[in-house]
NUDO-313216 format. One line per 10 residues: number of its first residue (from 1); their letters; for each residue x, y, z of C-alpha. Coordinates in nm, 3 decimals, padded with zeros to 5 digits. Layout:
N
NUM) A) X,Y,Z; ...
//
This chain:
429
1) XXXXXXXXXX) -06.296,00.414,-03.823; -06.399,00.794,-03.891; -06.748,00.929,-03.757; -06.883,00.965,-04.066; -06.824,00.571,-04.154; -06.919,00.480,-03.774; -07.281,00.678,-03.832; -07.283,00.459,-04.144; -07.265,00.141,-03.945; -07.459,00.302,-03.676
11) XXXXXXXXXX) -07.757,00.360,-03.949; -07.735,00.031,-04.087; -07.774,-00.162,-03.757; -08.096,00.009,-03.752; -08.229,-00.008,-04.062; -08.150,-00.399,-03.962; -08.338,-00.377,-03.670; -08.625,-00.186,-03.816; -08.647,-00.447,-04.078; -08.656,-00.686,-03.820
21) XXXXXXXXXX) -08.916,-00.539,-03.617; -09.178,-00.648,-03.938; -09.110,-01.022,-03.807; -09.153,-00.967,-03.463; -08.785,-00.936,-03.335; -08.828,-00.639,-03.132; -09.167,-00.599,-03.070; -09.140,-00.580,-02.677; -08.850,-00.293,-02.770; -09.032,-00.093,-02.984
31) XXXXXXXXXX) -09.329,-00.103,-02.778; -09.344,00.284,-02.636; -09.637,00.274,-02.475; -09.539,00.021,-02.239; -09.201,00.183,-02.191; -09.358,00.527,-02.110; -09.650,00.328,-01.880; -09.345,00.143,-01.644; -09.141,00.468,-01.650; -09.405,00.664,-01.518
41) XXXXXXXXXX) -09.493,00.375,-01.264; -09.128,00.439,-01.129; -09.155,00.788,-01.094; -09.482,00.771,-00.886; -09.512,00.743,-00.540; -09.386,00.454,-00.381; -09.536,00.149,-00.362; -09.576,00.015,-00.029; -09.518,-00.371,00.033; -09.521,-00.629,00.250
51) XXXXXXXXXX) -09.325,-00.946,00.258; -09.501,-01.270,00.385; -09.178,-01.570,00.448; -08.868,-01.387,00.548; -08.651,-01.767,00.423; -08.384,-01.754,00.104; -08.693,-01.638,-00.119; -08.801,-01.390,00.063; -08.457,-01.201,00.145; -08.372,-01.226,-00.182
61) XXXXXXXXXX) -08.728,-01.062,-00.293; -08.602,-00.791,-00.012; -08.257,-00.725,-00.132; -08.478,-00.685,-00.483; -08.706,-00.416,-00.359; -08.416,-00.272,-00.204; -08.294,-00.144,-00.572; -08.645,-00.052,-00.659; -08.687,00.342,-00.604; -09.048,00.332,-00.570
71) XXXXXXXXXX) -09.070,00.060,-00.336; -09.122,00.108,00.047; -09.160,-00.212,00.236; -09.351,-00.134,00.515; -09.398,-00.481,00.659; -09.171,-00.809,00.679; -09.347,-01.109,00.843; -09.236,-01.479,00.954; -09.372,-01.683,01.184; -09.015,-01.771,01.272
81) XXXXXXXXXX) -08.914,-01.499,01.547; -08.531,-01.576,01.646; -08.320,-01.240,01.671; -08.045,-01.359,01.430; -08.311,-01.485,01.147; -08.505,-01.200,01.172; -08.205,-00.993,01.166; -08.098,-01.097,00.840; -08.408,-00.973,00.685; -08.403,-00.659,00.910
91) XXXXXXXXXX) -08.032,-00.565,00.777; -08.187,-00.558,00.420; -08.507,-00.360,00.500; -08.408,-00.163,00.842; -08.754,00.102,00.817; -09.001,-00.223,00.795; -09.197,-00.332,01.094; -09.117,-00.730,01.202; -09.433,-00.919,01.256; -09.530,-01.285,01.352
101) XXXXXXXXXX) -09.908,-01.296,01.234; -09.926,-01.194,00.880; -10.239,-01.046,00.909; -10.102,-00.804,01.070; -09.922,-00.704,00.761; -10.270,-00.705,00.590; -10.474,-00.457,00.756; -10.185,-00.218,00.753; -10.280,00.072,00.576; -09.991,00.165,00.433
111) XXXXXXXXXX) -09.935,-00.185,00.261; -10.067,-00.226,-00.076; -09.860,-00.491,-00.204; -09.796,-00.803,-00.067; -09.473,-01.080,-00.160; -09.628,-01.443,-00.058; -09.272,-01.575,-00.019; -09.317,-01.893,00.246; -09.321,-02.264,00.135; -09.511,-02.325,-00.142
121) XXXXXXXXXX) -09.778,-02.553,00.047; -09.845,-02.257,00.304; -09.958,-02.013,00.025; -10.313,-02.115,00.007; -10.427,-01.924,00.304; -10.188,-01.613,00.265; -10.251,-01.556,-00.072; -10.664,-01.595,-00.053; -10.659,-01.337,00.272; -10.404,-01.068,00.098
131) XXXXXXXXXX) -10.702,-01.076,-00.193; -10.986,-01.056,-00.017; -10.810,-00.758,00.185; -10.790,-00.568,-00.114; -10.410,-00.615,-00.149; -10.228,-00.650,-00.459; -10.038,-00.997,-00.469; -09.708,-01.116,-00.592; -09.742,-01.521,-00.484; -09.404,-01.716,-00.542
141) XXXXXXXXXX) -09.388,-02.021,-00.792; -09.519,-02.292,-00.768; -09.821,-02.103,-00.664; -09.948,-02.375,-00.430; -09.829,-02.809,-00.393; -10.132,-02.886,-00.404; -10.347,-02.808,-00.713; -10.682,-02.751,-00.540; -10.526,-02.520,-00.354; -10.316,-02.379,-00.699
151) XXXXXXXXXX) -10.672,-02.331,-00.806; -10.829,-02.172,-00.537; -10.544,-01.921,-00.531; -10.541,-01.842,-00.899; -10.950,-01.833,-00.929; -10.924,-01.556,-00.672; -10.639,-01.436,-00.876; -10.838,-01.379,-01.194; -11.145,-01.257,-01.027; -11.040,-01.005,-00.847
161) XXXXXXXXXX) -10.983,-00.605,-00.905; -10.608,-00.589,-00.780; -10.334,-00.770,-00.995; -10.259,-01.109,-00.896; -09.900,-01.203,-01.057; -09.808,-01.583,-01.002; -09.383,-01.520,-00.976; -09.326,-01.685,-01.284; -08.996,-01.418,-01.318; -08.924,-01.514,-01.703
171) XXXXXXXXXX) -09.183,-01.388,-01.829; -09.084,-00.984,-01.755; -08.729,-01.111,-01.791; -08.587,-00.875,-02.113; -08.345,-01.152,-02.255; -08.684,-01.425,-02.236; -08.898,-01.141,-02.391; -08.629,-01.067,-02.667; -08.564,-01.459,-02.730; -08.930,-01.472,-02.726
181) XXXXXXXXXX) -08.955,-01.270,-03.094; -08.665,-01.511,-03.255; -08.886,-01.791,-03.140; -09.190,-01.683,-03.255; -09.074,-01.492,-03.568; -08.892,-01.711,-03.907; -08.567,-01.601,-03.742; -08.493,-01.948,-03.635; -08.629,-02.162,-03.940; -08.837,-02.401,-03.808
191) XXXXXXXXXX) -08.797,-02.460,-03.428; -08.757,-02.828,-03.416; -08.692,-02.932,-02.995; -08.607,-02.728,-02.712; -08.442,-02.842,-02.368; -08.369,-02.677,-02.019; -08.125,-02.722,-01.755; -08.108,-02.683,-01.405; -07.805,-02.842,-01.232; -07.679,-02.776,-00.879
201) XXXXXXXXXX) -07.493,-02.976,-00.632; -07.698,-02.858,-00.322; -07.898,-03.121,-00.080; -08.206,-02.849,-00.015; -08.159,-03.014,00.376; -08.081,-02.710,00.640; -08.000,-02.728,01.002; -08.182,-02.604,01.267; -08.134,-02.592,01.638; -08.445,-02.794,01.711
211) XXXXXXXXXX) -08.645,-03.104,01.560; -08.922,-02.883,01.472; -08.754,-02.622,01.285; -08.559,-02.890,01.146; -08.897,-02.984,00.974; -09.003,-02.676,00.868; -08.696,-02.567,00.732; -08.657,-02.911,00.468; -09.000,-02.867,00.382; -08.900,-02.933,00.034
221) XXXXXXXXXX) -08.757,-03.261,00.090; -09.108,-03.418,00.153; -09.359,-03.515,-00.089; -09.616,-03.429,00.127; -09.504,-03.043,00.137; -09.282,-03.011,-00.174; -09.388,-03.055,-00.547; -08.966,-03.162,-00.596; -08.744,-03.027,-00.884; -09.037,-03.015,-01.114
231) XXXXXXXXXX) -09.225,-02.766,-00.917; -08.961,-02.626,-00.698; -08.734,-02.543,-01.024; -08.875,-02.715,-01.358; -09.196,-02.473,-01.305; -09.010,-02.177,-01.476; -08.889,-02.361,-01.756; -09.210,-02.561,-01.825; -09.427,-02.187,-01.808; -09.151,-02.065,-02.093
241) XXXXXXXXXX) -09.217,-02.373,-02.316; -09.583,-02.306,-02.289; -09.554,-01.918,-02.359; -09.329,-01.992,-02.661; -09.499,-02.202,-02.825; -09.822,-02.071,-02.731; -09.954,-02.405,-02.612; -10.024,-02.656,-02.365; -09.837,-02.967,-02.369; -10.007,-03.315,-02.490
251) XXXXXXXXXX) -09.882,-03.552,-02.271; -09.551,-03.613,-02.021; -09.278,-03.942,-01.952; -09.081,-03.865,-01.677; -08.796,-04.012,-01.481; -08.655,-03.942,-01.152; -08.494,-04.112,-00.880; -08.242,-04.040,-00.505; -07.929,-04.121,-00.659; -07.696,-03.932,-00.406
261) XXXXXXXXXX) -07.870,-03.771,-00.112; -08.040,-04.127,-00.045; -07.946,-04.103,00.368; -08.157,-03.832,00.522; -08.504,-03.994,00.491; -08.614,-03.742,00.215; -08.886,-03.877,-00.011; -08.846,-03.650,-00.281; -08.608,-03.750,-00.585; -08.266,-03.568,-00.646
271) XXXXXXXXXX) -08.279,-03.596,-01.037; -08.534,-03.591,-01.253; -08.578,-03.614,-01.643; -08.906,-03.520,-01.833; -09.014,-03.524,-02.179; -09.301,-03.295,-02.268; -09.475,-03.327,-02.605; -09.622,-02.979,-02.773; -09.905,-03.016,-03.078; -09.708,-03.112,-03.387
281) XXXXXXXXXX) -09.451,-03.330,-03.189; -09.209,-03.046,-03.097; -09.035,-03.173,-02.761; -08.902,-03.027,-02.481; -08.677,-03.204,-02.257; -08.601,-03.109,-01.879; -08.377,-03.240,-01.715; -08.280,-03.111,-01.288; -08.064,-03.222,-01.002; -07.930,-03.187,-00.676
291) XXXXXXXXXX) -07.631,-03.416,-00.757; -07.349,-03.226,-00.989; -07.350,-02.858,-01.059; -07.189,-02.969,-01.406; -07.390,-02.706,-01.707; -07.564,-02.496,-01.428; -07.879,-02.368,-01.598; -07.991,-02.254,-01.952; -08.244,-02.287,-02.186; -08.216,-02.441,-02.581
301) XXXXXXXXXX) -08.434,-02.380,-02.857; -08.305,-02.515,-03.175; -08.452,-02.425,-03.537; -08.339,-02.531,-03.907; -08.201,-02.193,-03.914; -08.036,-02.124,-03.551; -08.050,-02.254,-03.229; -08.083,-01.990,-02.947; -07.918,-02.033,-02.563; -08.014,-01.854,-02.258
311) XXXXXXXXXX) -07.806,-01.820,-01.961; -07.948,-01.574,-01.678; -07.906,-01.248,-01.834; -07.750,-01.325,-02.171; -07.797,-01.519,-02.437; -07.652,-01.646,-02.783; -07.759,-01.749,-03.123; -07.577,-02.043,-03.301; -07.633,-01.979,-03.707; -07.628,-02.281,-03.903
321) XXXXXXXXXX) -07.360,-02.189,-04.208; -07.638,-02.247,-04.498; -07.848,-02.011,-04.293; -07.973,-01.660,-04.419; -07.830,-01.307,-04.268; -08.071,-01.091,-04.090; -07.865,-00.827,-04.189; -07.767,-00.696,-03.819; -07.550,-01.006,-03.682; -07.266,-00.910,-03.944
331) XXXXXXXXXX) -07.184,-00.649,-03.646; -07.285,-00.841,-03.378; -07.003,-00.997,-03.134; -06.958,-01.342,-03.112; -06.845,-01.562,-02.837; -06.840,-01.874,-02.645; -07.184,-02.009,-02.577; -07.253,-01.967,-02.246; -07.018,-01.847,-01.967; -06.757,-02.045,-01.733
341) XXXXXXXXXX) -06.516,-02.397,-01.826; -06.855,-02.581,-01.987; -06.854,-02.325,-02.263; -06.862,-02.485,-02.602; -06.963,-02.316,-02.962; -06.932,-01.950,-03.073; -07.215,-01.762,-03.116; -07.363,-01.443,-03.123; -07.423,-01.271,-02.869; -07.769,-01.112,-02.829
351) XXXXXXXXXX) -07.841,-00.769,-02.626; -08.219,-00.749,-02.523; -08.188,-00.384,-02.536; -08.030,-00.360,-02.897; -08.273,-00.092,-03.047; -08.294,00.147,-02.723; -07.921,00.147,-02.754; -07.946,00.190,-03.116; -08.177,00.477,-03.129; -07.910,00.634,-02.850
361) XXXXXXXXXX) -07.619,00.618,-03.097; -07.476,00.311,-02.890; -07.360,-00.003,-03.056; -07.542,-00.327,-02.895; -07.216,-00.568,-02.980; -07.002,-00.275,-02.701; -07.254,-00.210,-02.463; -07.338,-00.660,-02.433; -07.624,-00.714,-02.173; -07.708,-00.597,-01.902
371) XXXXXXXXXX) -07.610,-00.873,-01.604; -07.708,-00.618,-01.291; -08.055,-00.677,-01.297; -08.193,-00.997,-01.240; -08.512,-01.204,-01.370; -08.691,-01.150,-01.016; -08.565,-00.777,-01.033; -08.766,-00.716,-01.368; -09.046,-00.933,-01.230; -09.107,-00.743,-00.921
381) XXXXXXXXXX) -09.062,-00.431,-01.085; -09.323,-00.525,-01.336; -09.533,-00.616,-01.062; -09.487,-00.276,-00.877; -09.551,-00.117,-01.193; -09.880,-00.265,-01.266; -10.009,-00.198,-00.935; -10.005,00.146,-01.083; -10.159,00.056,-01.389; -09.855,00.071,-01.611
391) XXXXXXXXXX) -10.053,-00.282,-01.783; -09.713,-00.439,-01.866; -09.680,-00.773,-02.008; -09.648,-01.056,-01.690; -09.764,-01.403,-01.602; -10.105,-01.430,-01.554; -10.311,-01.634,-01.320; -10.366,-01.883,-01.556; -10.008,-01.911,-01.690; -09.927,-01.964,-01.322
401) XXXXXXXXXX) -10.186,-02.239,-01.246; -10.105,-02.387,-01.629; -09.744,-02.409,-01.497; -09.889,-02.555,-01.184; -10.062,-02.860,-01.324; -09.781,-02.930,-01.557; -09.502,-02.967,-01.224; -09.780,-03.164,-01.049; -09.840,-03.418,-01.358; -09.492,-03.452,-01.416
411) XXXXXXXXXX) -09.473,-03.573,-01.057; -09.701,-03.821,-01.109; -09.544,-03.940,-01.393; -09.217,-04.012,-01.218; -09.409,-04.215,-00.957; -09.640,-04.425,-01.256; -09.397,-04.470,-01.440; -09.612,-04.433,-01.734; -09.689,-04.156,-01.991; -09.932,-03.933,-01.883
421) XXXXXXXXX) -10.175,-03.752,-02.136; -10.299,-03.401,-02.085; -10.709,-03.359,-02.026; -10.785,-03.004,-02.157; -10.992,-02.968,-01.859; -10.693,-03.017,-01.616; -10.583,-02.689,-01.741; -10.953,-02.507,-01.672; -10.969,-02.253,-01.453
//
């Protein structure tokens, strides 16, 4: 193909994605002033942080920061202090003081941002302290297992000056926020039912060199310290239902049971099925376990039109054949849905940053997406960023304490056995 017809194409895809942009397609892309707000955050001064839980969240919150050139993490913190754990979270931030006590971390100086990264029933305390010191606070998801304590957390969240961002990760993830305008727009026809994954062969149970480490470390194998799979996991997927469809769900039925990991005197079930009902009867189905890694983790949302698939860091549209053209997916490339031996379909393949590249003279459907940067990695960098200012677009305290009540009621739906029906108040703040 000569220049001259390439610019042709080139121009076309985006005069496409232009015309797009009036339904909503690529709002989040087009929207400068964000852009120039985060970009500026990165070039500032760093940022310095803390990070509360030093366990598999917390390293991997580390190794995150690590990429993030205007983070300095001043302080890591676990209560845990054995040479070879520490050391696993000192090999990833070598300049950052170790500390037992995480107050400590608090009335550092130099800290202004603190990662509440230990088990999810230990955040109460953490979290309310870090606020009341004047600390800005990332607190992971689920932000608490117990919802008075998810409450207490999130009304200290709202109320106070710093920013308080539950880690709902999706929501400052680019392929969610570029699904999010198909969804939302006519794009899709009319979205019908939606359905999430999350499938892993793993038994959550650790070893430990001592009865009471044992205990601490399967925290999330007891009901009376672990919200299960719904909170654990289904959390993320039930806060991007809700931010889709910009609702609350009506009312849960949920399953679950210990089908396989039935031996080790865990309480808390292994798979679990849920189906939660949106205003005008759009369903969403969830579905976890710890039993068979078989379809990993993705996301469905299926319209008249097209059904959409997210998988980590890319995605896919499916376009029924009596559907209309948008006008840019003529170029677009398309592939199996989904990556690895369980793919099945062709669609095409969507690039979060198609009108960036566009406007560079790059073609979306050669560049694909961008798979180096994770969900958590835009989270915390969002995070960072709006500790600056840079107002970006995140999960709010009351998304995170929405999210909350949903894991905790889906819980007790599993255990009644009965369908459970949403009070509007649950959801008050």
């Amino acid at each position: 193909m000569n220049q001259s017809l390439n610019m042709n194409r080139r121009e076309f895809l985006l005069s496409a994605a232009a015309a797009s942009a009036g339904m909503g397609l690529f709002v989040e892309e087009l929207n400068a002033e964000a852009s120039e707000a985060f970009q500026a955050a990165q070039a500032g001064p760093p940022v310095g942080c803390a990070v509360i839980g030093l366990g598999p969240q917390g390293r991997e919150i580390l190794a995150v920061l690590a990429k993030i050139p205007n983070a300095s993490v001043q302080v890591i913190c676990d209560t845990y202090n054995v040479p070879g754990f520490v050391k696993r979270a000192q090999d990833i931030a070598p300049k950052a003081t170790f500390v037992t006590d995480y107050k400590q971390a608090l009335s550092n100086p130099a800290v202004s941002a603190v990662f509440v990264a230990t088990p999810s029933y230990l955040h109460k305390q953490i979290a309310l302290d870090a606020l009341a010191a004047g600390k800005h606070v990332y607190c992971e998801a689920p932000v608490a297992t117990n919802l008075d304590d998810a409450k207490a957390i999130c009304q200290a969240g709202a109320a106070a000056k710093t920013v308080f961002q539950p880690g709902l990760q999706n929501r400052s993830n680019k392929m969610h926020n570029h699904v999010l305008n198909f969804v939302r727009s006519q794009a899709m026809g009319k979205v019908a039912e939606a359905r999430a994954f999350w499938h892993k062969k793993t038994s959550w149970r650790f070893a430990a060199p001592t009865p009471d480490r044992e205990k601490e470390l399967n925290w999330r194998i007891s009901k009376a310290t672990s919200l299960g799979l719904p909170g654990e996991v289904g959390v993320h997927a039930f806060d991007v239902a809700n931010w889709y469809f910009k609702a609350l769900p009506v009312s849960v039925t949920a399953f679950g049971g210990i089908y396989f990991w039935n031996k080790d005197g865990r309480d808390v079930d292994d798979t679990v099925q849920c189906i939660l009902e949106y205003p005008g009867g759009i369903r969403f189905l969830y579905d976890a376990t710890l039993v068979s890694s078989f379809d990993g983790s993705q996301e469905v949302f299926m319209g008249s039109d097209s059904a959409i698939l997210i998988r980590d860091q890319r995605g896919w549209m499916f376009k029924e054949s009596d559907a209309p053209l948008l006008g840019w997916e003529v170029y677009a490339t398309k592939d199996k849905m989904g990556v690895g031996p369980d793919s099945t379909g062709t669609g095409v393949a969507l690039v979060a940053d198609a009108t960036k590249l566009l406007a560079a003279g790059q073609e979306p459907a050669k560049v694909g997406a961008d798979i180096t940067k994770s969900a958590l990695y835009y989270a915390v960098s969002n995070f960072l960023a709006n500790t600056k200012g840079a107002k970006l677009p995140a999960a709010t305290a009351e998304d995170g304490y929405a999210a909350n009540v949903i894991a905790a009621k889906v819980q007790d739906a599993i255990a009644s056995g009965s369908k459970i029906t949403f009070q509007k108040e649950w959801f008050t703040l």
